[in-house]
Residue, then its C-alpha position, 0 to 999 in steps of 0.5 A: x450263596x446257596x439256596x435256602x433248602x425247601x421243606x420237605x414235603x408231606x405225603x398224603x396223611x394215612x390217618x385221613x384214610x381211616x374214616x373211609x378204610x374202616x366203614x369198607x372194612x365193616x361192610x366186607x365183614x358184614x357181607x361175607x358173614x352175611x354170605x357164609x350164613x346163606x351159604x351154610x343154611x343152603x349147605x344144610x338145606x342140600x344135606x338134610x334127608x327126609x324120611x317117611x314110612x315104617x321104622x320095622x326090622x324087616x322092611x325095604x328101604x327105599x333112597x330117593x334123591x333129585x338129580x335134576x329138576x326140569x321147570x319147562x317140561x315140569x318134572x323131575x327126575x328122581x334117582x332112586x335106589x332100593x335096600x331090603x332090610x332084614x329077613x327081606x334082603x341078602x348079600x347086606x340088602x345089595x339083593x331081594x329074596x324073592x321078586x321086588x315090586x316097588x309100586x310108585x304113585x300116579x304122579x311117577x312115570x312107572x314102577x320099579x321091579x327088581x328080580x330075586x337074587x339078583x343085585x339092585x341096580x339104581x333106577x332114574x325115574x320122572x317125576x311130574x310136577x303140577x302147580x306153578x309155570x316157569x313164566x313165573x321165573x325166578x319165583x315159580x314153585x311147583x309141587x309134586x308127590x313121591x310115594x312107595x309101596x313094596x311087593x316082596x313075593x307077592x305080598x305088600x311089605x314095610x317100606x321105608x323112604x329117605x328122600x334128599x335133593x342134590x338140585x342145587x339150583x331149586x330147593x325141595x321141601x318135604x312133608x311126611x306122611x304117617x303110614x304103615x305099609x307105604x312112604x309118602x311125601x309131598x314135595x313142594x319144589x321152589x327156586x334156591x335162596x343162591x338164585x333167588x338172590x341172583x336174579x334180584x341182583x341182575x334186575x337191580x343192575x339191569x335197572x340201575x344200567x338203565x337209569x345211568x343211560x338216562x341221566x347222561x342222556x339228559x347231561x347231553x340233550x340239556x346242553x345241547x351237545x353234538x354228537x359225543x361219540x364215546x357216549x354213543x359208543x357207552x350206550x350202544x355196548x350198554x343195549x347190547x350187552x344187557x342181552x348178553x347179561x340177561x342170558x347168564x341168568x342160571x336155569x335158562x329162563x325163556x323169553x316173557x317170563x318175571x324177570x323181563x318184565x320187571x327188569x329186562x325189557x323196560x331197561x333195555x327200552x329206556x336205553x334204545x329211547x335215550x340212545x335214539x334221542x342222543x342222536x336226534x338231539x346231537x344231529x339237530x345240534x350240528x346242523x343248527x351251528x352249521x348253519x349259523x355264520 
């Protein structure tokens, strides 16, 4: 007689997924609608263009644009491109009709000078900044001014500035002020919302690395276990992988500044403590069943 058939057994019921598939779902929508209006407020923040001076037919022109902001030796460097309007400019603003003298202020390492009938190149020049110390990473701000006066054939004429910030990594803000003969802005220069959010990131991770070290150090040391050696091994590549870790931190912070002393160096104490006491503990151990008949 053959074999009563068995009843075909069920699979993992789909169902039984969706209390935990649909929280997931809503938390990736959440994040990623939460990271594309980060991402589009900094998008703007980039593309925004600041202007101060005279709004005149005949005036110069002057675009000023971050390119790079240097918090250790604390100045930026400012790119800077000149256009003569109206009566003041030829060949569509590329050349001054007489000598062009842009005149910076104390904060701008020099002047600009630009000769008659000749084409206007692009200038980089370094602005110094005051306020603030890169110890403070990543919430150091610093602050700086940008002014401009012109000098067409030896006399002062309407400038015009249109100042914009291609640093990706800080974010500059702007405030005009009001003036006929000269453009003045004063800038305040700040880390990015993108790095900001990133150094809080690592710190939470350096923290929680360090309180997962900690608690299996007390699963060990409470059991009185030997030497584990895998745990050995996690803990060790733990020490010096949060080194490797701390250095991907964008902006190259130096050694002392906020984020080792809020994060870094207690983690990697708490580590370097609880991987020594697993030895001593795991030591002890064997030596003590050793020695028990």
């Amino acid at each position: 007689m053959a074999p009563p058939s068995e009843w075909p057994r069920r699979g993992p019921s789909s169902t039984s997924l969706l209390p935990i598939l649909i929280p997931i779902a809503v938390l990736v929508m959440v994040a990623v609608a939460v990271g594309s209006r980060l991402q589009f407020s900094e998008r703007q923040a980039v593309d925004t263009v600041y202007t101060a001076g005279s709004r005149a037919a005949d005036r110069v022109d002057v675009e000023a644009t971050v390119q790079r902001v240097d918090a250790s030796a604390r100045e930026l460097v400012l790119r800077v491109r000149a256009v003569p309007r109206g009566a003041f400019g030829e060949e569509e603003g590329t050349a001054p009709v007489a000598d062009l003298v842009l005149q910076t202020s104390a904060a701008t390492l020099g002047d600009l000078s630009f000769e008659a009938h000749e084409r206007i190149a692009t200038r980089d020049v370094q602005v110094a900044m005051v306020g603030g110390s890169i110890s403070d990473y990543p919430f150091d701000t610093y602050e700086t001014d940008v002014e401009f006066w012109a000098v067409l054939g030896g006399e002062q004429v309407p400038v015009r500035v249109l100042f914009s910030n291609n640093d990706t990594l800080f974010s500059v803000s702007a405030t005009p002020t009001a003036s006929p003969q000269e453009a003045a802005l004063g800038l305040v220069v700040a880390r990015s919302g993108s790095l900001l959010v990133f150094a809080l990131f690592m710190m939470a991770v350096m923290w929680a690395l360090a309180a997962s070290v900690l608690i299996g150090t007390w699963y060990l040391t409470a059991r009185h276990r030997q030497l584990v050696w895998p745990a050995l091994a996690w803990m060790a590549a733990a020490l010096f992988a949060l080194s490797a870790f701390r250095n991907t931190a964008p902006g190259s912070p130096p050694i002392g500044c906020a984020l080792d002393w809020f994060a870094f160096l207690w983690a990697e104490t708490v580590i370097a403590l609880c991987l020594i006491a697993v030895v001593v503990t795991g030591v002890h151990t064997a030596l003590r069943s050793d020695d028990t008949p």
